[in-house]
N, C-alpha and C positions, 0 to 999 in steps of 0.2 A: 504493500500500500504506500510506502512513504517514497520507494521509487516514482512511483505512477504521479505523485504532488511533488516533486519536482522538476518534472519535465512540464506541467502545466504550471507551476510558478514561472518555468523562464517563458514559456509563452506568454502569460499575464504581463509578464513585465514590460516584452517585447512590445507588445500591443501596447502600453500606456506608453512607451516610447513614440512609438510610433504615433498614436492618437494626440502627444504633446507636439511632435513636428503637424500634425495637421491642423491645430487649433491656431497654428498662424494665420496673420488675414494675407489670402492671395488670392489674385484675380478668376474668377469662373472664365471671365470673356472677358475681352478689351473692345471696345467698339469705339469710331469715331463719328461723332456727334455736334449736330450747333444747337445751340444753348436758346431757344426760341422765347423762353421765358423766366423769369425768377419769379416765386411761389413768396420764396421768406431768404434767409442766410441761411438756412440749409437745406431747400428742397427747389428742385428748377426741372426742367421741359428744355425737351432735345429730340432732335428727329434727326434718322440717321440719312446716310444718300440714296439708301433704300427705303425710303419712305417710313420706317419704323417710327412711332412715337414713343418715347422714354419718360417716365415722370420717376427722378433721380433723386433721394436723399444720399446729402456728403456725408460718405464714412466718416467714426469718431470724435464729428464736433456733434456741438447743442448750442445754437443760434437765438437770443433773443426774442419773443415770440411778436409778429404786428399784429395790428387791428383785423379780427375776423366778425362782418356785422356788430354786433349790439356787444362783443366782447372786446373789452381792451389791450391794447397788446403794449410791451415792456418797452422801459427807456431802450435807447439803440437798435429796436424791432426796424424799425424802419431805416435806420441807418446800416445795420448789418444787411439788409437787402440791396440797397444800393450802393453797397460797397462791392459787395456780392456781383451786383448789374455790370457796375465799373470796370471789373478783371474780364467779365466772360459774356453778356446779353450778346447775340447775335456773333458767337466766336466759334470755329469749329475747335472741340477739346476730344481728348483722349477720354472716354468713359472705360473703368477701372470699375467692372462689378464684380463686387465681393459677397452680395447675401442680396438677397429679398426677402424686403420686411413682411408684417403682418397686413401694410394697407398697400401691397404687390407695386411697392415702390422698388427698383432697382437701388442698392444700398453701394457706393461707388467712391473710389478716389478721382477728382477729375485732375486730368490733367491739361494744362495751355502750355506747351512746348514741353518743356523739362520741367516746371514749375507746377507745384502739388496745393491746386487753390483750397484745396482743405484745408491743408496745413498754414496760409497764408492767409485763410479767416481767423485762426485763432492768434495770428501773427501780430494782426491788423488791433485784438480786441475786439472784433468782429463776432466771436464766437468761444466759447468755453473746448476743451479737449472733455470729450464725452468716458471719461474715465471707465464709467461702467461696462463701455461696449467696448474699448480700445484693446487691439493685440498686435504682435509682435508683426512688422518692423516700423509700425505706426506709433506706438505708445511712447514710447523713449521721446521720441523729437515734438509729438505735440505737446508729452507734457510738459518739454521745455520750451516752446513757443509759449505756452500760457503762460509758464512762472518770468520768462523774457514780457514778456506782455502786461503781467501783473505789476513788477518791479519798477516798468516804463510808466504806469498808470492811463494804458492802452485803451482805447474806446469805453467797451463792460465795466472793466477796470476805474475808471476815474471815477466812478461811483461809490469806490471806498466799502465802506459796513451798510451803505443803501443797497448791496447787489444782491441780486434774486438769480439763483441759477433758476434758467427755463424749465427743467424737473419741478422744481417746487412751485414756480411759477403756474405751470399748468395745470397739477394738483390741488392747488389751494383756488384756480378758476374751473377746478371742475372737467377739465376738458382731457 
């Protein structure tokens, strides 16, 4: 018997080996896409050359939330979108999808030449590094774009002990 559970121990292990190298984030597909519209600082509209339509939330951040109807949306909600507009409205980008969420949003690193606009909203103050969701080789550099971001007193940032991460944010509105 105790042969028999060591040969499925080193299986076991193998497997969580293995299973730790897969829980990195890497692309399913890369598609290239123009950016037809911005939603908020983390979710936009892209149609590809073959006519596909994408509606894309950016991997890893969490973007200030704007005004939807009769809901109020956070300081910099609107600022994080047209900051957002600024880099990419109407630009063709590299789409980097990594998961599809719950509301069959493509979940995505974009990219505008070499430049990772993800990482460049939380750069900007634009947008939080989305901790909870964040993996390897993503986590490390956003969360130093935010603590760079924090220390600069960066867009979210200059709001000191007023700041509401958009988690809590939408929580406490309910949505």
């Amino acid at each position: 018997m105790i042969k028999v559970r060591k040969p499925l121990l080193l299986i076991l292990a193998a497997l969580v080996v293995l299973g730790a190298v897969a829980i990195q984030a890497a692309p399913i597909r890369t598609v290239t896409a123009t950016i037809t519209k911005i939603s908020d600082g983390d979710t936009v509209q892209a149609i590809t050359p073959e006519g596909t339509k994408l509606k894309v939330r950016l991997y890893g951040i969490d973007a200030p939330e704007t005004p939807k109807g009769a809901k109020p949306g956070e300081p910099f909600g609107n600022a994080s979108r047209d900051y957002l507009a600024s880099l990419i409205n109407q630009r063709s980008v590299k789409v980097e999808i990594l998961d599809i969420d719950r509301y069959r949003r493509m979940v995505a690193i974009l990219r505008l030449a070499e430049r990772n606009v993800n990482q460049e909203m939380i750069a900007a103050g634009m947008a939080e590094a989305y901790v909870e969701y964040l993996k390897k080789p993503y986590r490390a550099p956003f969360i130093q774009a935010e603590q760079e971001a924090k220390a600069q007193g960066r867009g979210v940032w200059s709001q000191g002990s007023r700041y509401e991460r958009p988690s809590r944010f939408r929580k406490r509105m309910g949505s």
